[in-house]
N, C-alpha and C positions, 0 to 999 in steps of 0.2 A: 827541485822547484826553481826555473829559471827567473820567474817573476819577480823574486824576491829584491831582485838590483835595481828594477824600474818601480815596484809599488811596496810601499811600508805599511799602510794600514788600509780600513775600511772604513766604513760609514755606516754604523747601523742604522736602523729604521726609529724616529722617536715614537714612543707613545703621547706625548704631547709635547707643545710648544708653550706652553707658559709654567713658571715657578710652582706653582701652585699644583698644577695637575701632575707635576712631573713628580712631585714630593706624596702625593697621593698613589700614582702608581707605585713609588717605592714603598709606602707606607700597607699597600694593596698583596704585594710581590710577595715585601718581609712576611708578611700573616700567611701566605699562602706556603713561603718557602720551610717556616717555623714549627708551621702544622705538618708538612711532609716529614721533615724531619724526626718532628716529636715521633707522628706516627710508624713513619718503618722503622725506627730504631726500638719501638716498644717490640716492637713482634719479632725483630731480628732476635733481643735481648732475650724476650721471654721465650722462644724456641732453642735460644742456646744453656736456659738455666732449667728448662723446667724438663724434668726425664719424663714426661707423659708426652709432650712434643716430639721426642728422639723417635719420628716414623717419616718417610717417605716423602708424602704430601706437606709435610712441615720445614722439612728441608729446602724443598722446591719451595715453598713458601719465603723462606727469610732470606733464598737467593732472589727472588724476584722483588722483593723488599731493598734488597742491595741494592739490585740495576736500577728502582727508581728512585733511588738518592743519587743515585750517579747523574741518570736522565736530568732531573730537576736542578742537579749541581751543575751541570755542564750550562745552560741556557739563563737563570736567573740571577745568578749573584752578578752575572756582568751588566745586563738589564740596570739591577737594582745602583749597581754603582754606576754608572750613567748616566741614571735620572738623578741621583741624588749630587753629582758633581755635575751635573748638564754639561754632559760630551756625549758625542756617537761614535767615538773612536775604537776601533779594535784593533793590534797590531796583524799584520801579516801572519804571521806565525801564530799567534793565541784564535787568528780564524779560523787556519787550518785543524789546528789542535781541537777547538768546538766540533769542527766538523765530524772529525775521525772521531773521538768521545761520543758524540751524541747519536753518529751512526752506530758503530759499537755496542753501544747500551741498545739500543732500541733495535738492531738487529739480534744481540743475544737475548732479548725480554719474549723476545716473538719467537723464537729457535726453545725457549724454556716453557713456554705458554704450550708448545706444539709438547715437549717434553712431560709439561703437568696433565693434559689430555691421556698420554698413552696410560700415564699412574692411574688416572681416573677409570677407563678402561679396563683394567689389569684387576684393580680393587672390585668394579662393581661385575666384572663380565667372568671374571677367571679369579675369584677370590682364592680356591685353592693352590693356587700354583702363585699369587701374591710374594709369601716370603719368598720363592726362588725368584720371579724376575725381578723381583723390587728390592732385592738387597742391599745392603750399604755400599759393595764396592761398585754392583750397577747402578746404581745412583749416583756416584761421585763421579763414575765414567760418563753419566748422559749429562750430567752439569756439565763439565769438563769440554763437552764436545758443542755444546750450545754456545760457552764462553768463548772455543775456539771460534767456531761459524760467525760468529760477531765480527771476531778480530779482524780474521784473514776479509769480512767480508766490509768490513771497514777503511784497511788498509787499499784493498781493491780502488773503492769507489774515493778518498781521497787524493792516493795516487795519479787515478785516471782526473780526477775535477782539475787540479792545481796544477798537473801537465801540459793544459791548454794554456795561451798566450794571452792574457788579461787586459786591453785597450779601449775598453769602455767605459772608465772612469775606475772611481772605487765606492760608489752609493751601494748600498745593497736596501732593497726594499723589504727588508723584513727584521725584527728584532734580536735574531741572532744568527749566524751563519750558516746559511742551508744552499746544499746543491743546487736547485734551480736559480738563485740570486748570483750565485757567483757565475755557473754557465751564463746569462744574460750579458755578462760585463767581458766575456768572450771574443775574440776578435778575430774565431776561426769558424768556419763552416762547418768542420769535421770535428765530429762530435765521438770517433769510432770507439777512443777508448771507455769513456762513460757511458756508450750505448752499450756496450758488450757489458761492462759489469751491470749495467742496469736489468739485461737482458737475464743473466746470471742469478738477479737478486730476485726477479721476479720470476722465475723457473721455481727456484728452493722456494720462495715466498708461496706462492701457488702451489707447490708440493702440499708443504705445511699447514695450508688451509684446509685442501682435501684430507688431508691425514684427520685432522681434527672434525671437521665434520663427519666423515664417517664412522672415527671413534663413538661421538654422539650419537649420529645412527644406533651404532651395534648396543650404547651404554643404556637409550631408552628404548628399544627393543626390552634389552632384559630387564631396566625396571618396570615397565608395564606389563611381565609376567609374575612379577612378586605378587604372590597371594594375599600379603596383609597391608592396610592402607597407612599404618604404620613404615611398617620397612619400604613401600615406594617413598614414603616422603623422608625418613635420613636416607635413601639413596639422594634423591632428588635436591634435599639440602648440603650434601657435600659437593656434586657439582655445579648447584646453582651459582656460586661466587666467580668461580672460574670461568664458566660460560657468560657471565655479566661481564669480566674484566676482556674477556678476548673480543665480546663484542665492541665494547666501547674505544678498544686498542685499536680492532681493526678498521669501524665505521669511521672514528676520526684521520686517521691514517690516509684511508681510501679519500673521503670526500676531501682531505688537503690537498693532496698532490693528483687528483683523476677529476675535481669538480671541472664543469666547460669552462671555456675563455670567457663565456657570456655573460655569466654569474660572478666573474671574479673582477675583486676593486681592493683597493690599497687596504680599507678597513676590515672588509670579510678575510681578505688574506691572515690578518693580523688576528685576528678572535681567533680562525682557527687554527693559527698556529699556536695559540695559546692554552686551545681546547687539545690537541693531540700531544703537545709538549709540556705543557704546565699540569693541568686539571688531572690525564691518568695518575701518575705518582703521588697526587695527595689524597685521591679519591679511594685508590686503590684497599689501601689495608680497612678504609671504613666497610668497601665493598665485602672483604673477607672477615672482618669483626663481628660485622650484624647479623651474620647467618653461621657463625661458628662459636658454638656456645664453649667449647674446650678452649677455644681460643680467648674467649671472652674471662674465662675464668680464671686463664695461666696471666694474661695482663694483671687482672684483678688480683693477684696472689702477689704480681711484680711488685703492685704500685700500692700495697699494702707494706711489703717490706722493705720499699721504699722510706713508706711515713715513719714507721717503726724505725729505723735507723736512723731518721732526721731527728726524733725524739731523743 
C-alpha cells in the first residue's frame, strides 16, 4: 500500500454538525448497536446450549448471527466514537482494515444466505435424503467454504482499492469506509484492478442469486403440492424468515450501490448506507424469532435460567 507515506488518515462523513445532534446520533447508534448485540448473541447462545437446536438450519443460523456482529462491529462503534469525541478522523490503516472486514462479512453473509437456501431446499424438496446431505461434516464444509469466499473475496477487492494512487484529498463522503469513496479520491483513470474484482464479485454474486431463486422455485412448487393446509403452512413458515432476510440483504444492497446518479445526494447516500449496513444485523434475528416458535422457546428457556441464577 504505497499511499501510506503521502496520506495518514481520512475524513469521515458527519452525521451532524452541532453538539447536540452529534450526542444524539451516538445516543441513536449505542441503542441500535446494543439491541444487535443483545440480540445475535441470544440465538448464537441458545443454539450452542440448547440440544433441540443441534440441526442444520440452526447452525447456519448462529453463523449468520456471528457475521452480523461482525458487520455492525465493523461500521458503528467508530461512528459512535466520533460523534461522541467530535472528530471525523480515521487512520489510514483502521480504513483499510474497515474496508476488508466489512466486505468480508458481508460477502460471506450473502455466500451463507445462498448456503441456507440449498438446507431449505434439501429439507422441504428431498426430505428423505436430508440426514445424508445435511450432515454435520457437510455443513461444517459449506460454512467453511462461504467464510472462505468472503475472505479471498475481501482481500481481492481491498488489495485492488488501496493499490490505486490517492490525490484527491482525504474527505470520504460517507460515514464509514466504502469502496466507491475511496475510488473518487483516486488520481488514476485505470480502474483495471477493481473492475476485474468487481467483475468477479458480481459473476459469484449473480450465480448466488439464481441459485437461490430457483431453489424457491423447486421449494414452492412442492409446497403447493402438500395435501394438507397445515403442512404448507410449517413449510412455508420455516422458509418465510430466510426469504425476508435475503430480500431485505439484497434490495438494500442493490438500491445503494445501482440507485441512478439522478436520485443520489449526500443525505439519501447516508440513510442508505445506514439501511444496508446498520438496520439488517439488528433486524435480523427479530426477523427469525417471530416466525420460529422453537426458536422462541429455546431463548425463553435461556433467559429463564438466566433469572434463576441471578436469583
Amino acid at each position: 500500500m504505497s499511499n501510506r507515506s503521502s496520506l495518514n488518515e481520512f475524513l469521515l462523513l458527519a452525521f451532524a454538525d452541532t453538539r447536540e445532534l452529534q450526542l444524539l446520533h451516538f445516543l441513536l447508534f449505542l441503542g441500535i448497536y446494543l439491541a444487535a448485540l443483545l440480540a445475535n448473541g441470544l440465538i448464537i447462545t441458545a443454539v450452542a446450549c440448547d440440544h433441540r437446536l443441534h440441526t442444520p438450519m440452526y447452525f447456519f443460523l448462529s453463523n449468520l448471527s456471528l457475521l452480523d456482529l461482525g458487520t455492525i462491529s465493523v461500521t458503528v462503534p467508530k461512528s459512535m466514537t466520533n460523534s461522541l469525541w467530535d472528530t471525523r478522523a480515521i487512520s489510514y490503516s483502521g480504513c483499510a482494515a474497515q474496508i476488508f472486514f466489512f466486505v468480508f462479512f458481508i460477502s460471506t453473509e450473502y455466500s451463507l444466505l445462498t448456503v441456507m437456501a440449498y438446507d431449505r431446499y434439501i429439507a422441504i424438496c428431498k426430505p428423505l435424503h436430508y440426514g445424508t446431505l445435511m450432515g454435520s461434516r457437510a455443513c461444517v464444509k459449506m460454512a467453511a467454504a462461504a467464510w472462505a469466499s468472503g475472505f479471498l473475496n475481501a482481500g481481492l477487492h481491498t488489495g485492488s482499492t488501496f493499490s490505486l494512487p490517492l490525490c484527491q484529498g482525504n474527505a470520504l463522503g460517507q460515514f464509514f469506509c466504502e469502496i466507491p469513496q475511496i475510488l473518487k479520491l483516486s488520481c488514476s483513470d485505470s480502474y483495471l484492478g477493481e473492475v476485474g474484482a468487481l467483475v468477479v464479485s458480481a459473476c459469484l454474486g449473480f450465480g448466488c442469486f439464481v441459485f437461490i431463486v430457483l431453489s424457491y422455485v423447486h421449494i414452492f412448487t412442492a409446497v403447493l403440492r402438500i395435501p394438507s393446509e397445515q403442512g404448507r403452512h410449517k413449510a412455508f413458515s420455516t422458509c418465510l424468515p430466510h426469504l425476508t432476510v435475503v430480500s431485505l440483504f439484497v434490495s438494500t444492497g442493490l438500491f445503494a450501490y445501482l440507485k441512478p446518479p439522478s436520485v443520489s445526494s449526500p443525505a439519501l447516500d447516508l440513510v442508505v448506507a445506514v439501511l444496508y449496513s446498520v438496520v439488517p444485523p439488528a433486524v435480523n434475528p427479530l426477523i427469525y424469532s417471530m416466525r420460529n416458535k422453537e426458536l422462541r422457546d429455546a431463548l425463553k428457556r435461556l433467559i429463564q435460567l438466566v433469572l434463576v441464577q441471578q436469583q
